[in-house]
N, C-alpha and C positions, 0 to 999 in steps of 0.2 A: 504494500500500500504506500504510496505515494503523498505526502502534504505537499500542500501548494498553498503561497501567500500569495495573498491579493489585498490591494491596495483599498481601504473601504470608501473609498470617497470617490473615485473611477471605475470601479470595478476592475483593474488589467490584474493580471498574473504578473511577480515584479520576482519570485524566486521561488524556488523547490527545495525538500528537505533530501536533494540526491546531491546538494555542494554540501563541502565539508563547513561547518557551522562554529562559531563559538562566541562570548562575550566579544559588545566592540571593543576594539582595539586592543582582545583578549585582556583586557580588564573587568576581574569578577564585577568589582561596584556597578557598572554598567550593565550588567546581566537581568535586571528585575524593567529595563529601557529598550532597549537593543541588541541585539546581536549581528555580528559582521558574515560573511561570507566570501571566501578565497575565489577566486576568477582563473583562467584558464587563458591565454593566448590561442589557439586555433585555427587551422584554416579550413578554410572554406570553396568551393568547388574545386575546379581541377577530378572529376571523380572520373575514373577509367572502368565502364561499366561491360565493355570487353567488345562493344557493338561497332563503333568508329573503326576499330584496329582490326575487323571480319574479313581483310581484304584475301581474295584468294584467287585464283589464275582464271578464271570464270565470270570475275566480279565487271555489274556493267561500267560504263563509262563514270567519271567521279567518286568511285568507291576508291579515294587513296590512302586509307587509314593513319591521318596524322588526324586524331580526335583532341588535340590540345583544346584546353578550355581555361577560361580568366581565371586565377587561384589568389585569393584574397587573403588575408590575415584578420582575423575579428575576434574579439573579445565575447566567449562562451555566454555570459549572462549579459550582456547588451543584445547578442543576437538571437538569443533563445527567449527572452522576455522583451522584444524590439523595444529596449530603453533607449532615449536619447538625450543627448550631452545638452547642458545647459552651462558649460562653460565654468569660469574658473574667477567669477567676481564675487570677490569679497562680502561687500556692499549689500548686491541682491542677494544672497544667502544669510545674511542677518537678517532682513524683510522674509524674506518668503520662509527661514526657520520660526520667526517670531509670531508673522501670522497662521503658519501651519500651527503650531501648537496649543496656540488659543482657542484656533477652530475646530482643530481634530483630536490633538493627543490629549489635553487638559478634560474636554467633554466626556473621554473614553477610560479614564483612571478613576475607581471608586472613592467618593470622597475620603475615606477613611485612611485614602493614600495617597493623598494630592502632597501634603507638604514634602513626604519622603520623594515623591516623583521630581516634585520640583529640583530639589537640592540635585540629585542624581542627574536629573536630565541637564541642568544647568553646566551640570564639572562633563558632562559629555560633549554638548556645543561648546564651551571652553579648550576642548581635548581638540574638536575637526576645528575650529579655531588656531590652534597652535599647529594643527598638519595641514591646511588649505592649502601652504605653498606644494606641498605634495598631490594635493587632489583636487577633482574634480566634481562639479555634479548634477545628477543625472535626473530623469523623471518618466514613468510610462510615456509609451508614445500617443496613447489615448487623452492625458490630461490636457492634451491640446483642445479634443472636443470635448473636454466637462465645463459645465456651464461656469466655475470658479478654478481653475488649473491649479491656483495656490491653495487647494486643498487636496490638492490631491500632493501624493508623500514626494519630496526633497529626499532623494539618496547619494549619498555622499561615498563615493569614492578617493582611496587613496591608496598610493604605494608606500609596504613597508619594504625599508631596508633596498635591496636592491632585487625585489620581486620583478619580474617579467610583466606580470597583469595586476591589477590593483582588488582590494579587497571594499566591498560594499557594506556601507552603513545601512539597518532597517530599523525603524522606529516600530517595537511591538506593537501597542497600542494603536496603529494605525494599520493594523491589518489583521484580515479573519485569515482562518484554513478552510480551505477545502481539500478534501480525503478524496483521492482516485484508487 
């Protein structure tokens, strides 16, 4: 069985419990907030499915079997959940952190756990604060058609250390499961 996170304010699919998973920025404190998820570098077509290359002494006119095909490089969960980049400004990711929160994470934490959320959630946007020059961030590709985009979830990506693909921030409370 399969979980799948989805984004509750766009409905898109934004990750699966099939990447390897842990606290952001593998910091326990942030575990009851978020959790991050490792990325993959990948490519992409180029597939040799054996039909292009069938040439044989019989074969009619145009059958020359060079089946090259365009082979891309892409990032496993940007292309598996068509996220897209929103860039690397400062500025708008304090705005759209500030009103994502109010609108979605704050309404979705039981009151009885708002002040510990707060303080937690606080020393986390302080943390992608202190690594933004490292990362980037990202948003379904759907929040373009929700009637409010800035509620649907700010995913922040960044490189630790000298990883190849960058690891993804997920704000729990902004997002249900669904079981396949």
């Amino acid at each position: 069985m399969v979980q799948v996170f989805i984004d509750v304010s766009c409905g898109s699919e934004l990750v699966s419990d099939g990447y390897p998973m842990a606290p952001a920025f593998e910091n326990p404190e942030f575990e009851q907030v978020a959790f991050e998820v490792k990325s993959r570098m990948t490519v992409k077509g180029g597939e040799d499915f054996g039909i292009s290359c069938n040439v044989d002494e019989d074969a009619g006119e145009g059958a020359t079997g060079d089946g090259e095909q365009a082979v891309e490089k892409v990032n496993d969960i940007v292309d598996a959940f068509q996220l897209v980049s929103l860039g690397s400004d400062k500025k708008f990711f304090k705005g759209y952190f500030a009103s994502y929160m109010k609108s979605v994470l704050l309404p979705a934490v039981p009151e009885a756990e708002v002040a510990e959320f707060k303080t937690k959630i606080q020393s986390l946007f302080v943390k992608m604060m202190a690594e933004f020059e490292n990362g980037e961030l990202f948003q379904a590709e759907k929040a373009n058609e929700s009637e409010d985009p800035l509620k649907c979830m700010p995913i922040f990506a960044y490189w630790a250390g000298e990883e190849e693909a960058p690891r993804f921030v997920f704000f729990k409370h902004g997002l249900k499961v669904e079981k396949y």
